[in-house]
C-alpha positions, 0 to 999 in steps of 0.5 A: 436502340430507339431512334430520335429519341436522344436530343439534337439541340446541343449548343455550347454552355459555361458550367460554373461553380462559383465557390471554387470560382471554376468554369467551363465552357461545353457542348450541352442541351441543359436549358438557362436564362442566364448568360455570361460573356466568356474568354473568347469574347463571346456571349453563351448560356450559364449554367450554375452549379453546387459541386464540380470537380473542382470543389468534389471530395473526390477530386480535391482530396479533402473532407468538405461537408457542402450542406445547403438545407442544414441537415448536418447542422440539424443532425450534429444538434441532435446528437450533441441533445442525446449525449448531454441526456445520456451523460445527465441520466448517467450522473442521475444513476450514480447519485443514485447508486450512491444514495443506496450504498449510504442508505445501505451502509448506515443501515447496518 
């Protein structure tokens, strides 16, 4: 393994996640310009997160779309848009259908 190549400057952090309104408090090298006074009375550096494992499908248990660029939302109004085009192009082909059998029936 190469040497010097991990960090050093390991400092205690606060993650928080604020939809679930948890927190906690770690040795961590990830940088912030943010802080946040924490149980012990001290001040340390806050680091703010989108999912932790208080808020994760996987830990909670329950089925959470967490979608911050509104990508499902996108997605779900593309798929409704297809399926009223496919259930107009289904009554347009029985209409259709239908004309033909009377055009047919009267014929003979």
């Amino acid at each position: 393994m190469k040497s010097s190549i991990h960090p050093q400057d390991y400092r205690l952090v606060v993650f928080s996640d604020e939809l679930a309104g948890f927190s906690f408090l770690t040795k961590s090298t990830a940088q912030s310009t943010e802080t946040i006074k924490w149980e012990d009375g001290n001040q340390y550096p806050l680091v703010k997160v989108h999912i932790s494992s208080a808020s994760h499908p996987f830990f909670t248990g329950e089925e959470k779309i967490i979608d911050t660029e509104g990508r499902v939302d996108r997605f779900k109004a593309r798929a409704r848009a297809a399926e009223e085009r496919r259930s107009a192009l289904a009554s347009k082909a029985k209409k259709a259908a239908a004309r033909n059998t009377k055009k047919s029936a009267g014929g003979k």
